[in-house]
VMD Tcl script that draws the C-alpha trace (Angstrom):
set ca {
  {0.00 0.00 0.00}
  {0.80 3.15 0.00}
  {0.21 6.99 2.03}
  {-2.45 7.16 -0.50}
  {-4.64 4.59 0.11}
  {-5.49 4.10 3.91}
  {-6.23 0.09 4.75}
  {-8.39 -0.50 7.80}
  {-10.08 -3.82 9.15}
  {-13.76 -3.86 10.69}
  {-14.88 -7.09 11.72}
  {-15.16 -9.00 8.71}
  {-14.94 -5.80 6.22}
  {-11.75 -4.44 5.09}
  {-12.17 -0.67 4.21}
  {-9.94 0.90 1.47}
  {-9.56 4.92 1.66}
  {-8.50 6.91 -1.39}
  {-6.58 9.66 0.64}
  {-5.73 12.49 -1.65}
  {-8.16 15.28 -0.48}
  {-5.77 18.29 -2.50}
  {-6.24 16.33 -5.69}
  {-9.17 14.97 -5.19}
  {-8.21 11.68 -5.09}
  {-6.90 11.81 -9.01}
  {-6.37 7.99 -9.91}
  {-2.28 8.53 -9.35}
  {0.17 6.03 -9.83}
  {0.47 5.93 -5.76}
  {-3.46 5.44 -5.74}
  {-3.63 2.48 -8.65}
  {-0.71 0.72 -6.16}
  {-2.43 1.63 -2.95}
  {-5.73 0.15 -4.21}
  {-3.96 -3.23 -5.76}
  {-1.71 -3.87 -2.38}
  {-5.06 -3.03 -0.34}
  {-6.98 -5.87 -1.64}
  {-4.17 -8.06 -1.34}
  {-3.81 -6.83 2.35}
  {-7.46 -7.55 2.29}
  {-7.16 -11.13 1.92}
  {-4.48 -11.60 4.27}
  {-6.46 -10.09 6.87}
  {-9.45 -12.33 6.40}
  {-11.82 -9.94 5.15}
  {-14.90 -11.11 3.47}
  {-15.84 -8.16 1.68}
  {-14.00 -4.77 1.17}
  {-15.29 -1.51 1.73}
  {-13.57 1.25 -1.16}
  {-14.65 5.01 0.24}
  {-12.41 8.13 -0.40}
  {-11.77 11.42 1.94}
  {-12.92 14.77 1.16}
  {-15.49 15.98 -1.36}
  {-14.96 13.76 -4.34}
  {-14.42 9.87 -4.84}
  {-11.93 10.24 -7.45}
  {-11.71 13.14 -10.32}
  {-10.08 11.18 -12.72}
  {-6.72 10.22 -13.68}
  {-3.89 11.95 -12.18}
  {-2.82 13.91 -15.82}
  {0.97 14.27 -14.63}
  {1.08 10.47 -14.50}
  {-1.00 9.97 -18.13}
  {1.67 12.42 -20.19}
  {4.70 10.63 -18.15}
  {3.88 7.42 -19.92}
  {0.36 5.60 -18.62}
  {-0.89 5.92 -22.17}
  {2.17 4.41 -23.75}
  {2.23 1.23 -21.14}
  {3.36 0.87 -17.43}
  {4.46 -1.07 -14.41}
  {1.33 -3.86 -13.79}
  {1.03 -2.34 -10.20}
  {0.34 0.70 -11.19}
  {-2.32 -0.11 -14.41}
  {-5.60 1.20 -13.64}
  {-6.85 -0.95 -15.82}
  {-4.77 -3.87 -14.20}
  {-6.59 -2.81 -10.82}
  {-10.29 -2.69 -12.33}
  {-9.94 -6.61 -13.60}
  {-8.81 -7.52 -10.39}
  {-11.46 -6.13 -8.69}
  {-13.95 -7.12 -11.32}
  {-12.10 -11.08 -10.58}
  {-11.22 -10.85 -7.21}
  {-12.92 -13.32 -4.82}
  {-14.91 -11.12 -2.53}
  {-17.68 -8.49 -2.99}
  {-16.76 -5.04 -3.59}
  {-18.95 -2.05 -2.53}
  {-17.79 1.64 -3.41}
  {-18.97 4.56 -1.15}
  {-19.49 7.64 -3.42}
  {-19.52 11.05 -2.50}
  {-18.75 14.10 -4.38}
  {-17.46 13.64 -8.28}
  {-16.45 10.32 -9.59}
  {-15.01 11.38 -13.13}
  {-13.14 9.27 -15.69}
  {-10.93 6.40 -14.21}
  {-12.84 7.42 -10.51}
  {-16.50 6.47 -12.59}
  {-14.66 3.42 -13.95}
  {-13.33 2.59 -10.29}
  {-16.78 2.35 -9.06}
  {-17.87 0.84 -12.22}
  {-15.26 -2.48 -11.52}
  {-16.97 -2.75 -7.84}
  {-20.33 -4.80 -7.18}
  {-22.20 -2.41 -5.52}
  {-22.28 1.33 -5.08}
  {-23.72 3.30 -2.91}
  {-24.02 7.21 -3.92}
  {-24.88 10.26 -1.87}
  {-27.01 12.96 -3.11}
  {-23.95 14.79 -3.66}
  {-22.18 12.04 -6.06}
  {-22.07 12.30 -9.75}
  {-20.67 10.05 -12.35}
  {-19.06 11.60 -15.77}
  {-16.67 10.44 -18.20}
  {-15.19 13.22 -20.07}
  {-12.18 11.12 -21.84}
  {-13.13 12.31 -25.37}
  {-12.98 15.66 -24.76}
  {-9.01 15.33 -23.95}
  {-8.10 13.37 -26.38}
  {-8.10 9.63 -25.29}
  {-10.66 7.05 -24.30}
  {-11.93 5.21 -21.47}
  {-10.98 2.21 -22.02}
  {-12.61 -0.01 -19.37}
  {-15.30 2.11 -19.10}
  {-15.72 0.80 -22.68}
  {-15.69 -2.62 -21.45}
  {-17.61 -1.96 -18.00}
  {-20.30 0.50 -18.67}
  {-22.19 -0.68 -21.14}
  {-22.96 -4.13 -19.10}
  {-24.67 -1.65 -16.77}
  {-26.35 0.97 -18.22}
  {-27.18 -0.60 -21.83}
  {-25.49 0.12 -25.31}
  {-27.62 3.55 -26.13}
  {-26.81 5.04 -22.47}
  {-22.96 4.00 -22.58}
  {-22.90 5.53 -25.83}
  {-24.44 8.86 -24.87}
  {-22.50 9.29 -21.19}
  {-19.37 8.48 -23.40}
  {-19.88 10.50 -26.55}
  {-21.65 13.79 -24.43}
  {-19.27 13.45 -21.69}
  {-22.40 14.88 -19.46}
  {-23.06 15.13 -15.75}
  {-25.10 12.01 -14.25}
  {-26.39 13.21 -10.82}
  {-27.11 10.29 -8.22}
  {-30.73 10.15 -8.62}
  {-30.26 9.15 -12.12}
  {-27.06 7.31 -11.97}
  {-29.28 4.62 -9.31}
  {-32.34 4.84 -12.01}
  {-29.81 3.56 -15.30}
  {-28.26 0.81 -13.36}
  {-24.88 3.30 -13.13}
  {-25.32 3.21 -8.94}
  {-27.10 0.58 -6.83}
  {-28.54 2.87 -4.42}
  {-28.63 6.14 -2.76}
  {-27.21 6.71 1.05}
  {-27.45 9.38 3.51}
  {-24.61 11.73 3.60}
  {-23.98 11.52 7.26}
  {-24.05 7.78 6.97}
  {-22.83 6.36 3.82}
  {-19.99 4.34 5.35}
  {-22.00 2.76 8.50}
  {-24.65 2.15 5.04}
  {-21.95 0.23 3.05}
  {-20.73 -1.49 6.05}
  {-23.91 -2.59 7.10}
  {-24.69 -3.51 4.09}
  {-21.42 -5.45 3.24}
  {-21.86 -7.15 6.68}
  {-25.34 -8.49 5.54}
  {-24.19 -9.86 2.28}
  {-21.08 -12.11 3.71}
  {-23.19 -12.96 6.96}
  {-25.91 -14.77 5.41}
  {-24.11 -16.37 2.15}
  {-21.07 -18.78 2.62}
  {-17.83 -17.89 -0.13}
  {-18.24 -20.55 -1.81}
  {-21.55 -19.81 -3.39}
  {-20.53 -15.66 -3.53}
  {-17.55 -16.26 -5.43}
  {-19.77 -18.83 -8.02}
  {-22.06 -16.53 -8.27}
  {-19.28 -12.97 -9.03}
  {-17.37 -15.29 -11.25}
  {-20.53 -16.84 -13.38}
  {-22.03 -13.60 -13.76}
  {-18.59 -11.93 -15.18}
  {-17.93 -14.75 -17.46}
  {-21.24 -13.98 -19.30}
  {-20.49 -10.67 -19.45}
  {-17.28 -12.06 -21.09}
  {-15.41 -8.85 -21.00}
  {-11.98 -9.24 -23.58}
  {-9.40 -7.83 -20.92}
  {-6.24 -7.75 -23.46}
  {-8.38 -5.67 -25.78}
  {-9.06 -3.34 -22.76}
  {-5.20 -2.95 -22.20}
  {-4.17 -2.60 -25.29}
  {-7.27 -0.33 -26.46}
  {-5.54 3.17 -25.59}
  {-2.95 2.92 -28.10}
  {-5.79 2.91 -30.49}
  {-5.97 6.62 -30.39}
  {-3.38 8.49 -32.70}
  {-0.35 9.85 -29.86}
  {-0.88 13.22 -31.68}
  {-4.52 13.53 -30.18}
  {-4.19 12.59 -26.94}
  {-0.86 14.67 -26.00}
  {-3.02 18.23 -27.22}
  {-5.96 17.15 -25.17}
  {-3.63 16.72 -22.29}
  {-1.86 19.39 -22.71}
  {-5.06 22.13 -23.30}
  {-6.14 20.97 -20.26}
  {-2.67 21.19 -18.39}
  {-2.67 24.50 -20.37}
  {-6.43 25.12 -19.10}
  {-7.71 26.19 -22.55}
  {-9.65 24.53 -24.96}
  {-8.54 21.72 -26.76}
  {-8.04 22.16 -30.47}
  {-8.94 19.43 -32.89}
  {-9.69 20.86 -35.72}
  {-6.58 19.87 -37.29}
  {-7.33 16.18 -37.21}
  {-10.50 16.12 -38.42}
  {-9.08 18.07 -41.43}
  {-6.53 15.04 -41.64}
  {-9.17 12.54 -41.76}
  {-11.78 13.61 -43.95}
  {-8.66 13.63 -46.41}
  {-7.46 10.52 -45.81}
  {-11.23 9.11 -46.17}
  {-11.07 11.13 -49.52}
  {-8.23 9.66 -50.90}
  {-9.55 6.06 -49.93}
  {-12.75 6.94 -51.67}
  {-13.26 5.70 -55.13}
  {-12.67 7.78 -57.75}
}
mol new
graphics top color blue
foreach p $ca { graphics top sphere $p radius 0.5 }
foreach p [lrange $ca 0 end-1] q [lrange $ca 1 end] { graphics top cylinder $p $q radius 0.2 }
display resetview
């Protein structure tokens, strides 16, 4: 683990804290290794389920961008893959509830999207603006769809809009809303309810089963954000560094003329 990523142990629950309050918990390098060590700590402690909650006002606002222009796009140490850390929750062998509050944008949306259950606050919202800079989402690709339906992935991707709580819980995006005041003692409950009155056996049948039919193609995932043209991405990245608009123009120009010279004559 690391300073990042808080573990603690309750009862039978292990809870993992995303503990980057001045970046609002950005998915950082530190935070992808945190999370991965964490549920590894989590099974050496005997946990049952785990508990994934963040301090401050947002879950998690994304990827860190520092850590996407110093290489994530282009490949990276397996510990620190978010996309690494969202099959092994989406695999691992014990229920995994997030705890929303506050934004969960990008990699933070596809965070919650990898865990079983999430529980939102009226104050949570769920966004994926990866277009607009310049590179994709790649396991929200993979993930979102298998909750929310081809025609809503499609439009959260493509519109890169706000989805408040209220709606996120009615499209399948959340499982349910919590108090503000008690969202943790709400997943924990919760959490305790669902390992206390089903034996591991049958929970992990059931997690694995109902993944394999959703037969997600991980290597495509991985290797899915070298798809976009390097040009793109770095002058999304760096109009946002930059905080100014992102200007594509330019490679829209360079398609439509490489469509036209594919055309037939």
């Amino acid at each position: 683990m690391t300073d990042k990523v808080r573990f603690e142990l309750r009862g039978h629950v292990a809870l993992l804290t995303l503990d980057d309050p001045t970046r609002r918990n950005a998915l950082s390098r530190q935070i992808v290794r945190g999370l991965r060590g964490g549920l590894t700590a989590s099974v050496k402690a005997g946990a049952r389920a785990v508990v994934i909650a963040a301090n401050g006002a947002a879950f998690c606002a994304g990827a860190n961008i520092d850590d996407l222009r110093d290489g994530w796009m282009e490949g990276t140490d397996p510990e620190e893959d978010p996309a690494l850390l969202f099959r092994q929750l989406v695999e691992f062998d014990r229920p995994v509830f997030a705890a929303v509050q506050g934004a969960a944008v990008g990699g933070g949306m596809e965070l919650a999207l990898a865990c079983d259950i999430v529980l939102a606050t009226d104050s949570a919202w769920f966004a994926m603006p990866e277009l607009s800079h310049g590179v994709i989402p790649n396991t929200g690709l993979a993930l979102l769809p298998r909750a929310v339906g081809t025609r809503r992935a499609l439009d959260l991707i493509l519109t890169r809009r706000r989805v408040p709580a209220s709606e996120a819980v009615a499209i399948g995006l959340a499982s349910r809303l919590a108090s503000p005041d008690r969202l943790l003692d709400e997943a924990f409950e919760l959490a305790q309810d669902v390992v206390g009155k089903a034996p591991p056996g049958a929970i992990k049948a059931a997690r694995s089963n109902l993944y394999a039919h959703a037969d997600i193609d991980w290597p495509r995932v991985l290797r899915s954000p070298l798809d976009v043209p390097a040009a793109e991405w770095r002058e999304g990245l760096d109009a946002f560094t930059e905080k100014r608009i992102a200007s594509f123009d330019r490679f829209w120009t360079e398609a439509n003329s490489d469509e036209h010279k594919r055309s037939p004559q």
